[in-house]
N, C-alpha and C positions, 0 to 999 in steps of 0.2 A: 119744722125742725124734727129732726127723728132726735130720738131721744133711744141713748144706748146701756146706762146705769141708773142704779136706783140710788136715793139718800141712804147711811147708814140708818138702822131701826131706830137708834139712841146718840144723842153728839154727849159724850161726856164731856164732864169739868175735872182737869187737873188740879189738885190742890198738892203745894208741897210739904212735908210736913214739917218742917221748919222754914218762917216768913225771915226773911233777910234785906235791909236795903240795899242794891250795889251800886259800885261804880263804874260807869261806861264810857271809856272814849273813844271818838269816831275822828280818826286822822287821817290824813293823807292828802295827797294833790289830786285824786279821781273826783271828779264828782259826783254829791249824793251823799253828803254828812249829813247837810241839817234833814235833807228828803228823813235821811233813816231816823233820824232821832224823831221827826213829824208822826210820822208810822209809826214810832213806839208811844207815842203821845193819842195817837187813835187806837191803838191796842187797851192805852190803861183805861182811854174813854169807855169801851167796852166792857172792861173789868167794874164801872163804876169809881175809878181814882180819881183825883184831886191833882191838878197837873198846873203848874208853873213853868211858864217860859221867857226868858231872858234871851234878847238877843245885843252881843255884845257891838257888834259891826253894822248892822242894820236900820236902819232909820228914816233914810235918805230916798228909798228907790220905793214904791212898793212893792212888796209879796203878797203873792194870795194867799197865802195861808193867814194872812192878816182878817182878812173878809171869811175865809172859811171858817175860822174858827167861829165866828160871830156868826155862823149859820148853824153850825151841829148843838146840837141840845148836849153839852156836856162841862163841865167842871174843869174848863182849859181856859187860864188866860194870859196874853202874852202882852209882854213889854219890849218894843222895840227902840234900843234905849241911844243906839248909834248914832253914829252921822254919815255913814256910810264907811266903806273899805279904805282907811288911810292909805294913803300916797300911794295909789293906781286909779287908776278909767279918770283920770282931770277931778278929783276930788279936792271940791276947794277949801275944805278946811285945813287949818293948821295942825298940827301933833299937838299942842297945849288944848285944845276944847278936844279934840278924839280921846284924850286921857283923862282929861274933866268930865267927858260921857262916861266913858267905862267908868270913874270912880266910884259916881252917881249909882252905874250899875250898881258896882259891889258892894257898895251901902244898901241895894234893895235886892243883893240876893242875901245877906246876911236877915234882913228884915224878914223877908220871908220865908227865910229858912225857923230863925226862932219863932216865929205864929206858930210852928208846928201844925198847919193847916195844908200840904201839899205830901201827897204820895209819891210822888216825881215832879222833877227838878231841872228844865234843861237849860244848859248854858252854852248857849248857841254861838260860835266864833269865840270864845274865849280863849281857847289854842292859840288863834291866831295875835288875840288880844295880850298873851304874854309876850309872845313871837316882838312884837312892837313895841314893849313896853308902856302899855297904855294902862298894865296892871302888873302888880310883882307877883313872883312868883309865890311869894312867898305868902300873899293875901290871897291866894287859890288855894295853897293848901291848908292853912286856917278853915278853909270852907270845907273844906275835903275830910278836916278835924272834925269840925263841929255839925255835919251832919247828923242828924238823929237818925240810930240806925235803920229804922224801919221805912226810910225815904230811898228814893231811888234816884241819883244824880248821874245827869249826860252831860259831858263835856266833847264839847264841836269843834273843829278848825281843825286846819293843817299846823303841822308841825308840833306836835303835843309832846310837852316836856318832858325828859326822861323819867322825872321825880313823880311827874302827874300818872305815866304810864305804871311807874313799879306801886302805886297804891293803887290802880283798877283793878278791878276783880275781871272786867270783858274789855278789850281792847281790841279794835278791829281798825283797818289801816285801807281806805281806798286806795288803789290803785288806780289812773290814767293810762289806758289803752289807747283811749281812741277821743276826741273831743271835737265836735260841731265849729266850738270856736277856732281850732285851727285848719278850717275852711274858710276863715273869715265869714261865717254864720253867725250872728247877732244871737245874745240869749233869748229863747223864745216861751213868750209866757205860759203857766202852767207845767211844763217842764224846767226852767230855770229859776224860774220868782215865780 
């Protein structure tokens, strides 16, 4: 391999001078919500933070991010509290247990939120979890209250409330270009779970 650049002399650390927790939602119909909020979740790893994750939709199928996490030496642990994506891909549960799961969730993000033990916070398909009514709105933003400033909370899924948007400080909106599945491409592991 030739080799054409050298490493900077010194890799600095950014410090900002005022610490702030925000809020982040990642929406849209592109995919690559939870990818990104994962990647911010490996970022705070690196920083040394304290990272909870919640996934509202998820339960059902595996992800590897389930097993990866259990491989990285880091202060990430996640709950996958779902039954899977109500009513799409032949999902046999009914709406009364997918709203019985979410509830469960948001009894354990509230719990885990007052431990006041996590740096970041993500709530993974939750968007989509109001979208269906498996949780009120209005018990999101109660959370969105009560976080302790100094924490950093991600909010996931398509279709992110308008109320949820005007309290985020970053809000960022995938877009759909282009999608494997509208090849009739099966999701493929590592890239989609």
């Amino acid at each position: 391999m030739i080799k054409r650049g050298t490493p900077p002399d010194t890799i600095e650390r950014f410090e900002p001078k005022v610490r702030q927790g925000l809020i982040v939602v990642i929406t849209g119909h592109g995919k690559g919500k939870t990818t990104s909020a994962l990647g911010m979740a490996l970022r705070a790893c690196g920083h040394g933070m304290r990272v909870c994750i919640i996934q509202f939709m998820k339960g059902d199928l595996y992800a590897g991010e389930w097993d990866s996490i259990k491989r990285m030496n880091c202060a990430i642990e996640l709950h996958a509290t779902g039954k899977g994506f109500c009513g799409i891909l032949g999902n046999p549960y009914p709406w009364d247990e997918h709203r019985a799961n979410a509830q469960d969730a948001i009894d354990l993000v509230q719990e885990k939120i007052s431990s006041h033990n996590y740096d970041l916070m993500i709530l993974d398909e939750i968007n989509n979890a109001i979208k269906l009514k498996l949780v009120d709105l209005e018990q999101v933003l109660e959370i969105l209250r009560i976080k302790p400033p100094m924490m950093h909370l991600i909010l996931t899924g398509r279709d992110a409330h308008p109320q949820v948007i005007e309290l985020a400080d970053t809000v960022s909106e995938i877009q759909e270009i282009k999608h494997a599945y509208r090849k009739r491409i099966e999701p493929q592991p590592g890239i989609d779970y």
